[in-house]
KOLMI-876547 format. One record per residue (C-alpha): x, y, z; residue number from 1; residue in one letter. Coordinates in Angstrom, 2 decimals, padded with zeros to 5 digits. Each point is the difference from the previous one (the first is absolute). Example, Ala and Ser with C-alpha at 12.3 -4.5 7.8 and 13.67 -1.06 7.14 Angstrom:
    east   north      up   i aa
  012.30 -004.50  007.80   1  A
  001.37  003.44 -000.66   2  S
// end
This chain:
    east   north      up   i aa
  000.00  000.00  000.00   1  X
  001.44  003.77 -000.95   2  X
 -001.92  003.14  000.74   3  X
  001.68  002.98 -002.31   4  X
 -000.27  003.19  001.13   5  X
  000.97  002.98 -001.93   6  X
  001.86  002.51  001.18   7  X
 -002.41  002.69 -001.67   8  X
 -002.86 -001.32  002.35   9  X
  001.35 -000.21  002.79  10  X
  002.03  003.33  000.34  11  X
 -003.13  001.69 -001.94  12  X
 -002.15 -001.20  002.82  13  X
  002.85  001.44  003.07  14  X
  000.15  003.55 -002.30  15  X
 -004.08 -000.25  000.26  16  X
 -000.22 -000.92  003.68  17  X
 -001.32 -003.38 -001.17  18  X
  001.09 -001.73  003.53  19  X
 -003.45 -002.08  000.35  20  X
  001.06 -001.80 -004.00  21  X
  003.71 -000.36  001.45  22  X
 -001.28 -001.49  003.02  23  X
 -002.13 -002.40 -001.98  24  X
  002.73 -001.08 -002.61  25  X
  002.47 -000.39  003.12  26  X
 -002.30 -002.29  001.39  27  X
 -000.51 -002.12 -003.51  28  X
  003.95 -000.05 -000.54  29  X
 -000.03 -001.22  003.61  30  X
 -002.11 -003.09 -001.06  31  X
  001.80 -000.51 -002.74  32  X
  003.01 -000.44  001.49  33  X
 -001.85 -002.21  003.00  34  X
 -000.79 -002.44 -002.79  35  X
  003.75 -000.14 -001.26  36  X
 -000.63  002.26 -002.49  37  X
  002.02  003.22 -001.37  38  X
 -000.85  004.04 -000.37  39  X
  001.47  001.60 -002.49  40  X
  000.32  004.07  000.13  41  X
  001.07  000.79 -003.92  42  X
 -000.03  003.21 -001.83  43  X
 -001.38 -000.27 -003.68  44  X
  000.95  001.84 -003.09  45  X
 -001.90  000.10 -003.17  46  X
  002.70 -000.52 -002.25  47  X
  002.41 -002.41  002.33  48  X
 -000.02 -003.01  002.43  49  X
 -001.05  000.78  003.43  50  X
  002.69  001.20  002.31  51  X
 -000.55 -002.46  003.58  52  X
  000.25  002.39  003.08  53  X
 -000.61 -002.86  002.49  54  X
 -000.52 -003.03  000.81  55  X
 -001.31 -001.20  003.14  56  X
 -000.62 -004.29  001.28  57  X
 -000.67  000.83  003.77  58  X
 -002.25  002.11  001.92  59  X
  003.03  001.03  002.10  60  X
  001.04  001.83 -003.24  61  X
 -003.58  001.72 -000.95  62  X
  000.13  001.13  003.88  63  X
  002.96  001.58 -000.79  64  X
 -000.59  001.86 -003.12  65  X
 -003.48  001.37  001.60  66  X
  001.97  001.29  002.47  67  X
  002.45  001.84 -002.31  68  X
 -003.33  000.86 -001.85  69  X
 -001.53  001.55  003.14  70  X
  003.28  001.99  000.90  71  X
  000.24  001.76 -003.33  72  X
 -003.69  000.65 -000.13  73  X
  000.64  001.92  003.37  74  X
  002.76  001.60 -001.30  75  X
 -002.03  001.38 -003.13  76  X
 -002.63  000.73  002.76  77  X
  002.41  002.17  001.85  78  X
  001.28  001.82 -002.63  79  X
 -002.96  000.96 -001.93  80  X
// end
């Protein structure tokens, strides 16, 4: 099992104050990974292959990219 996630959505989404759709994918890559599965965080081009940002195979490592995730979004918060 691979969930994809685009970099587009997902930063779109932060930039929007999306956090209730981040939650909610955070907690499908979270089963994903429960059921041995990978998440994929990719940025696509129109005209090229994808460029792969991350990869992630335990929850340990979503936990820690939603925590970098919720320091920079306080951190745009901050500074306006």
């Amino acid at each position: 099992m691979r969930l994809t996630i685009t970099s587009d959505q997902y930063d779109d989404t932060l930039a929007l104050g999306g956090s209730q759709f981040n939650t909610a994918l955070l907690d499908i890559a979270r089963e994903v990974v429960r059921r041995g599965g990978v998440v994929v965080v990719q940025t696509e081009y129109g005209n090229a292959s994808p460029d792969i940002r991350r990869v992630f195979r335990t929850e340990r490592d979503l936990d820690k990219w939603e925590e970098e995730i919720a320091r920079v979004t306080e951190l745009a918060r901050q500074n306006g």
